[in-house]
C-alpha positions in Angstrom: -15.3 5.9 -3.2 -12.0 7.5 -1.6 -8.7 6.7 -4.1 -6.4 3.7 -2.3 -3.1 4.2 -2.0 -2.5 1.1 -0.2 -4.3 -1.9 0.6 -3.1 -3.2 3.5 -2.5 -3.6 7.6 0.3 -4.1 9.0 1.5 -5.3 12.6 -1.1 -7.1 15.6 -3.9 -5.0 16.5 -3.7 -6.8 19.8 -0.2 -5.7 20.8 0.3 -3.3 23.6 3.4 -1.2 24.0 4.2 -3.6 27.3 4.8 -6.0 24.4 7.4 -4.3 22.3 11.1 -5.0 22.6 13.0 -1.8 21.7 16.5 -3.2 20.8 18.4 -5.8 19.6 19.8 -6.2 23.1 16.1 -7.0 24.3 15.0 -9.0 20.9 18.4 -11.6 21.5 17.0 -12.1 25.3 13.5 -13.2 24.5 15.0 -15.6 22.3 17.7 -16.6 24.9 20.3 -16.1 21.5 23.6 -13.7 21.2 23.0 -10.1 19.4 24.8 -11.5 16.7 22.4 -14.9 15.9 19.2 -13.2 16.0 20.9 -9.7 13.7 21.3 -12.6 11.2 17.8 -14.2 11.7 16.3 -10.9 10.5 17.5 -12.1 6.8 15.6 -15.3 7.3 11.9 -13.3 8.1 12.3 -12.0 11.7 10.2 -9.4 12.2 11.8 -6.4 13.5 10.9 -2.7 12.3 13.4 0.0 12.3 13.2 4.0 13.0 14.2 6.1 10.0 16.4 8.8 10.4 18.6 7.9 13.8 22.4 7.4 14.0 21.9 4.4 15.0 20.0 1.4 13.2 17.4 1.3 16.4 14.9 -1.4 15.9 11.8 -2.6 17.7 9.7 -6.0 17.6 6.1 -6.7 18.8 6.0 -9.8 20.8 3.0 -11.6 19.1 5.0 -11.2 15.7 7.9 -12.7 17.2 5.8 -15.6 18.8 4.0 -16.3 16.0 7.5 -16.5 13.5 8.7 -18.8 15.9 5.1 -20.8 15.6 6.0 -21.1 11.6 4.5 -18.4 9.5 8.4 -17.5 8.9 11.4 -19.2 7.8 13.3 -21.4 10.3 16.6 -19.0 11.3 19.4 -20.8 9.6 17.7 -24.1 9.9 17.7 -24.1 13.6 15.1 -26.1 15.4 12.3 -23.8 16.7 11.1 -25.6 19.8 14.0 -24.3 21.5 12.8 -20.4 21.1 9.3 -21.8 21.5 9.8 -23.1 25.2 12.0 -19.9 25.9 8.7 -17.3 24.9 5.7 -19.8 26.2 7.1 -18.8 29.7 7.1 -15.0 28.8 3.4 -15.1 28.8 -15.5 -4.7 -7.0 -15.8 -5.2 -8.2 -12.7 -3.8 -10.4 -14.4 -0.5 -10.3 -14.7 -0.3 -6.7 -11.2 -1.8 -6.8 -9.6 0.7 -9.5 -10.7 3.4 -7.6 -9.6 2.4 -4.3 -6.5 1.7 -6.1 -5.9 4.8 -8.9 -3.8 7.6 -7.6 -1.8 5.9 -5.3 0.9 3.1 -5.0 -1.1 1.1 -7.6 -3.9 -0.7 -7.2 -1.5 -1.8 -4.6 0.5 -1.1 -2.3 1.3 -0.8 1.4 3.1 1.5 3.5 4.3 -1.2 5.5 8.3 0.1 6.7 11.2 -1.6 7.8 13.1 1.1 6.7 16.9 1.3 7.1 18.4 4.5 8.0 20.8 6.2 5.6 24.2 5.2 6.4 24.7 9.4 6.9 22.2 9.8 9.3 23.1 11.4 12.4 20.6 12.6 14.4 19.5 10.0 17.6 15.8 10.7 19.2 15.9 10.6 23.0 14.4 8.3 24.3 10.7 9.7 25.2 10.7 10.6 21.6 11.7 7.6 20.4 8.6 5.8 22.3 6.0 8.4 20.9 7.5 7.5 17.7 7.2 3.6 18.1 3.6 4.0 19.3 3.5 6.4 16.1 4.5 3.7 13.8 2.6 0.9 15.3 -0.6 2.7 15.0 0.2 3.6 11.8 0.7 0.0 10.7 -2.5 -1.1 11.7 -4.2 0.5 8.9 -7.8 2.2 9.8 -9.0 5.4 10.1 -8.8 5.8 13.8 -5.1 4.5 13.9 -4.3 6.7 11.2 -5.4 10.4 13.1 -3.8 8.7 16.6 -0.3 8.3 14.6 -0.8 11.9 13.0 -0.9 13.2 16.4 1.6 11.2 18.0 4.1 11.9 14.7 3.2 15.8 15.6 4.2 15.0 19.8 7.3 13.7 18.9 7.8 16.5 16.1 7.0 19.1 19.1 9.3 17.4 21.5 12.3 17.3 19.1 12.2 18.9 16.0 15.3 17.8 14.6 13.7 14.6 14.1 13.7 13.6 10.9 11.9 10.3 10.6 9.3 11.6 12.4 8.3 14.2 9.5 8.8 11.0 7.3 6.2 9.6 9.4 4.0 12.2 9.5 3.7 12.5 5.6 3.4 8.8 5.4 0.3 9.0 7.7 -1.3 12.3 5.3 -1.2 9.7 2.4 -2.6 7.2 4.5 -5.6 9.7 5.8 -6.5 10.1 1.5 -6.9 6.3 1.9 -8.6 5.4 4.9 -9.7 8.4 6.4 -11.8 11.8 5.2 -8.7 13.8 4.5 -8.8 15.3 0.7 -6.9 14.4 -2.3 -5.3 17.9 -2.5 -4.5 18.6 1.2 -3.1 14.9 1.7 -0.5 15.9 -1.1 0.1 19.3 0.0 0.5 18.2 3.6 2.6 15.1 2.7 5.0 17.2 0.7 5.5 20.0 3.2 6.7 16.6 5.5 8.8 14.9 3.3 10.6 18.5 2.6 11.1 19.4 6.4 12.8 16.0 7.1 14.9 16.6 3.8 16.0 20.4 5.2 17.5 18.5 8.3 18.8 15.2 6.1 19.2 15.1 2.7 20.0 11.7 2.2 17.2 10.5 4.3 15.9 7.8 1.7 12.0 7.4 3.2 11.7 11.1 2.7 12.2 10.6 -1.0 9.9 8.0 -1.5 7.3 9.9 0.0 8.1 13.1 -2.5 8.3 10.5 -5.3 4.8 9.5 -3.8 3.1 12.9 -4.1 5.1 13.8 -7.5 4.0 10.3 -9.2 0.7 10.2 -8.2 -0.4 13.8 -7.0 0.8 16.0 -9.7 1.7 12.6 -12.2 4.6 13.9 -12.9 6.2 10.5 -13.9 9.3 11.1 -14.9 10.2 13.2 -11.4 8.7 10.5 -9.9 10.1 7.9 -10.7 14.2 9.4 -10.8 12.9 10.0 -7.1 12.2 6.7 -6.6 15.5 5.3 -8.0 17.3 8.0 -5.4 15.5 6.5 -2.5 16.6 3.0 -3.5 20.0 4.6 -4.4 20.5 5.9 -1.0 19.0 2.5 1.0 18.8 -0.2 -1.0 17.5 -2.3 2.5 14.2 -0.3 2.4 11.8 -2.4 1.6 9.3 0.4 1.6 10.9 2.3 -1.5 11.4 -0.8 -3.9 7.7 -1.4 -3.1 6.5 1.8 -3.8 8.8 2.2 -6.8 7.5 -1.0 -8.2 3.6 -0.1 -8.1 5.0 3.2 -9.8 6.6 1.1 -12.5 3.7 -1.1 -12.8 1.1 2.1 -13.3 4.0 2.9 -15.8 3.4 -0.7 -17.6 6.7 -1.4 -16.9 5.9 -4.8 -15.4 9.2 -6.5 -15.8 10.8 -3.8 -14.1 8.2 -4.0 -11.0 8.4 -7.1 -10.6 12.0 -6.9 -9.8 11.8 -4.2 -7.3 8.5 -6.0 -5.9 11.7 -8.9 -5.6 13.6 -6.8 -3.4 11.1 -5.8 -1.1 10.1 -8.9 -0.3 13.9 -10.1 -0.1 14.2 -7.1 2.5 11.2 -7.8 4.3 9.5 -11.2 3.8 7.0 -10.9 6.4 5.4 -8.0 5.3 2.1 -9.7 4.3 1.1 -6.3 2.0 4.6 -6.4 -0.2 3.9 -10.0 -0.5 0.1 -9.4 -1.9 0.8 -6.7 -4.5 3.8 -9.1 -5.9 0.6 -11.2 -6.7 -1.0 -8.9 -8.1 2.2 -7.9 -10.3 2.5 -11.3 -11.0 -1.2 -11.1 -12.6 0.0 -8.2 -14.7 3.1 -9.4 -15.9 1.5 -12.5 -17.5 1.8 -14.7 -14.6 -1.7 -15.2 -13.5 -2.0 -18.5 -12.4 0.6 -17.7 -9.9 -0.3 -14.5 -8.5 -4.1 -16.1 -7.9 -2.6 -19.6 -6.0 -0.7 -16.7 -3.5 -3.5 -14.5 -3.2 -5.8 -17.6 -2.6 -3.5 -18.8 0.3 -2.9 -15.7 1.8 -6.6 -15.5 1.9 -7.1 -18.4 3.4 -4.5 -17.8 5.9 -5.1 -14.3 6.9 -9.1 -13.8 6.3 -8.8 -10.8 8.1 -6.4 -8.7 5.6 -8.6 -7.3 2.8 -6.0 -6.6 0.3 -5.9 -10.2 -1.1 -9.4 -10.2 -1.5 -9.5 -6.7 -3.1 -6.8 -8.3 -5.7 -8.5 -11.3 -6.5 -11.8 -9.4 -6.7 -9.9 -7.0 -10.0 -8.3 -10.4 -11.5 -11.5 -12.1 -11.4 -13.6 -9.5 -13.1 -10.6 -9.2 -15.7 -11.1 -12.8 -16.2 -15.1 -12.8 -17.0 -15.5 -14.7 -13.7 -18.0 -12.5 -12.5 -19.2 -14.9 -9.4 -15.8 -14.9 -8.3 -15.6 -11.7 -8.7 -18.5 -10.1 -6.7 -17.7 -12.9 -3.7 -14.5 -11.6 -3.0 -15.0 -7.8 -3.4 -18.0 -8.2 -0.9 -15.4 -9.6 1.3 -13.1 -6.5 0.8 -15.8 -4.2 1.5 -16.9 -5.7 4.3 -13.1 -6.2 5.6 -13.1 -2.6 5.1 -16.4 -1.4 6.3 -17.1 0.6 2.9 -20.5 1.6 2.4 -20.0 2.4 -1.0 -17.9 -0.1 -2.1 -21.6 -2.5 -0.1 -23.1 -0.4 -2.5 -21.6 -1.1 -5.6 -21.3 -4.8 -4.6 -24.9 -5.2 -3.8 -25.8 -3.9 -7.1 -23.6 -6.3 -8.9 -25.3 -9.4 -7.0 -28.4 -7.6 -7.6 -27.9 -7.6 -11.7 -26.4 -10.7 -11.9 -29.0 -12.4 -10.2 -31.6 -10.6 -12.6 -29.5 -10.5 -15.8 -26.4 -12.3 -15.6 -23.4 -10.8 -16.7 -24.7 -8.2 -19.1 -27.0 -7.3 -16.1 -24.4 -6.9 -13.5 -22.5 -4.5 -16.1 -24.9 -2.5 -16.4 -26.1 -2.6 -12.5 -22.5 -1.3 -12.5 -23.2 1.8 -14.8 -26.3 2.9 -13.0 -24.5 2.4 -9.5 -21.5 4.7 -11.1 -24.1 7.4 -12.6 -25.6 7.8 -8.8 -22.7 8.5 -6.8 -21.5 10.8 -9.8 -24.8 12.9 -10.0 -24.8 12.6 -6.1 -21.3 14.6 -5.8 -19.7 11.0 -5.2 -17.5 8.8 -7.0 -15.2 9.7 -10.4 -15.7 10.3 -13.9 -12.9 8.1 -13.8 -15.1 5.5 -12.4 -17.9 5.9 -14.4 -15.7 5.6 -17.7 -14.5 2.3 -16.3 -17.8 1.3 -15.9 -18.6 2.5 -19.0 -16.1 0.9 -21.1 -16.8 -2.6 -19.3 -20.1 -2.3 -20.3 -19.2 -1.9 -23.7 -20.1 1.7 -24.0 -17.2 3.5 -25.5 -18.3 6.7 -26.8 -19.8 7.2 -23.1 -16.9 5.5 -21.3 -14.6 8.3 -23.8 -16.5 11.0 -22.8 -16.1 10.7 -19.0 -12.5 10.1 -19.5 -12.1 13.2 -21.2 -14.5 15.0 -18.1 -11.5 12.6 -15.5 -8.8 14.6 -17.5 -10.3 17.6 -17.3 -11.2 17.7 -13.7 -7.2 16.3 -12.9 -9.0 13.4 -11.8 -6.2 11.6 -9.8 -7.7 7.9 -10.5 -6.2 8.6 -14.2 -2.6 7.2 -13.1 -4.3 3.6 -13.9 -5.1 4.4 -17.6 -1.9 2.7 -18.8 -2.8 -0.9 -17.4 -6.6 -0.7 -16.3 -8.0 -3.7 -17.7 -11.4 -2.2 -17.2 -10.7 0.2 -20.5 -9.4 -2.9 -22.6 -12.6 -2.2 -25.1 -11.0 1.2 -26.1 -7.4 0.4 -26.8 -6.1 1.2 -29.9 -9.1 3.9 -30.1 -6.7 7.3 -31.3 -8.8 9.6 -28.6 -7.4 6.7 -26.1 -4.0 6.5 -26.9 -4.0 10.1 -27.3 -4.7 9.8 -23.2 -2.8 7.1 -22.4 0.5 9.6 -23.8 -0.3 12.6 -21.7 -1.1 10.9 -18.3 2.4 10.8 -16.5 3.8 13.8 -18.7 4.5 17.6 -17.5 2.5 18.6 -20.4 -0.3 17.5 -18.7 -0.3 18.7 -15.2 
């Protein structure tokens, strides 16, 4: 089971580059509007994507996100009726383990990468144009979230690095897509980080107030090295120097909510989804915040519709899948991890799922529990899964000195997953245990790295 660092896809997989408007000139003609009407619409949900890094604030749009805003899955634009767009386009033609460690070491059980990211008002550098395009197909492959689309954005990131390298958001992108690859694809732990940094530091060489490149060092210092405090002072620069990213106040909440600072998340959860409301991933891990800051009921109703309304998008169903387990609702619980794994096509996550059915079936809860363990002790002793893991598993079960023990082995081995340890409600059986606390104050500290 690979750490997550986000849970989400982002942008139509059925879009083709034919498809994509490429300024605000183009956007205001398929909407038969003035530049100055649809710049305001984007306040109101209208999804447009930006390019970090250029001197000017060049945006893009994908067709079947526009089409299906104007169809009602966004805000009306200043209470304007929509069938007047409308006829304008129609002739343009795990179980809380599994879920934990998808989650651990990354922007919280969370998180998305998903960008509208405003350039730094002192950005100065503008890509020409064939850059430009390699860096829009960059991005929307990069949005979509899989494996594949993942290495094809990689590559394209390096073309349009290769083609101008005073291109700063196209480092930005690059290191976006190494801790992407730690997610989805086969691409290490350590080499994600090391790559991602070396990224994020190129684009800062050529712009130092480029805000996404800061969020991705605040990325790799929170959760590759835990170094909490740089982290998160990173974090607050990247929303110091674009407060319109919606990407950095997303990733600086999950940080803050790893942190147990769930007031504070919340908030800058708030002003990512205030600076990109369509963004379907920001708008699942608020749920899931919600969940964690006490507000359960609430965070389950939006998971619940955004389930219903997007069955295809595994993220709420990974969410609900680690509420329901925290809840005792194990039934709940194993039907909607099975539908993350299978969203996701992960064999071991099937695994782990199939052994939870299995034990409840024969049983019940105490059954699943400790289908869970034995699951856990498998992939451990097969070179797979986490100490980190197992201890959950462990400690769910109700086994503390074994669930202690391979925490102690996850702190050891600099087991990434440990960033959770703070909130995981998996290890709720060994709070207030002095070995635990002990761990809970080292994880995010210097000391420990």
């Amino acid at each position: 089971m690979r750490a997550n660092t986000g849970m989400a896809v982002g942008g139509n997989g059925n879009a083709r580059a034919s498809e994509r408007l490429r300024s605000w000139k183009e956007i205001a003609a398929f909407f038969g509007a003035d530049e100055r009407t649809v710049r305001r619409w984007e306040r109101r949900g209208l999804p447009v994507h930006r390019i970090p890094g250029g001197a000017r604030a060049t945006v893009y749009a994908d067709v079947p996100e526009l089409k299906a805003w104007m169809q009602g899955r966004g805000p009306a634009p200043d209470g304007a009726d929509r069938t007047a767009p409308r006829k304008i386009a129609a002739g343009r033609g795990l179980l809380l383990v599994a879920m934990l460690v998808l989650a651990a070491g990354s922007v919280g059980f969370l998180a998305s990468f998903r960008g509208n990211e405003t350039p730094p008002a002192a950005a100065s550098h503008e890509p020409p144009p064939p850059v430009r395009d390699l860096y829009l197909e960059a991005t929307y492959e990069f949005e979509r979230r899989t494996a594949a689309s993942l290495e094809r954005a990689r590559l394209l990131y390096g073309q349009a690095i290769a083609a101008d390298p005073t291109f700063a958001g196209a480092y930005v992108g690059l290191a976006n897509s190494y801790l992407l690859l730690r997610e989805f694809g086969t691409m290490a732990d350590d080499e994600a980080y090391r790559r991602a940094r070396d990224a994020a530091e190129r684009a800062l060489a050529l712009d130092p107030n480029l805000a996404g490149a800061h969020a991705a060092l605040a990325f790799v210092d929170f959760y590759g090295t835990q170094d909490w405090p740089l982290g998160l002072r990173r974090f607050a620069r990247a929303v110091q120097l674009d407060p319109g990213s919606a990407r950095a106040h997303h990733w600086y909440a999950t940080a803050l909510l790893h942190a147990g600072r769930f007031d504070r998340a919340l908030a800058e959860i708030d002003e990512a989804v205030g600076h990109d409301p369509s963004s379907r991933s920001i708008r699942a891990d608020r749920a899931l915040i919600l969940f964690f800051a006490g507000r359960a009921e609430e965070g389950v109703a939006e998971l619940r519709a955004m389930a219903a309304s997007e069955p295809e998008f595994a993220s709420p169903h990974a969410h609900l899948a680690l509420i329901h387990l925290a809840q005792n609702r194990f039934e709940d619980h194993l039907r909607e991890a099975r539908a993350a794994a299978e969203l996701r096509r992960d064999p071991e996550d099937l695994a782990l799922v199939a052994r939870g059915e299995q034990g409840l079936a024969a049983g019940g809860p105490e059954g699943m529990l400790r289908a869970l363990v034995a699951e856990q002790l498998r992939l451990r002793r097969s070179g797979r899964g986490s100490d980190y893991a197992l201890a959950a598993a462990y400690a769910r079960a109700g086994e503390k000195e074994l669930a202690l023990r391979a925490l102690e082995a996850a702190r050891a081995g600099r087991d990434p997953r440990l960033v959770a340890l703070r909130v995981d409600p998996m290890l709720r059986s060994l709070r207030g245990d002095p070995r635990f606390e002990a761990m809970v104050r080292r994880v995010g500290t210097r000391a420990e790295r």
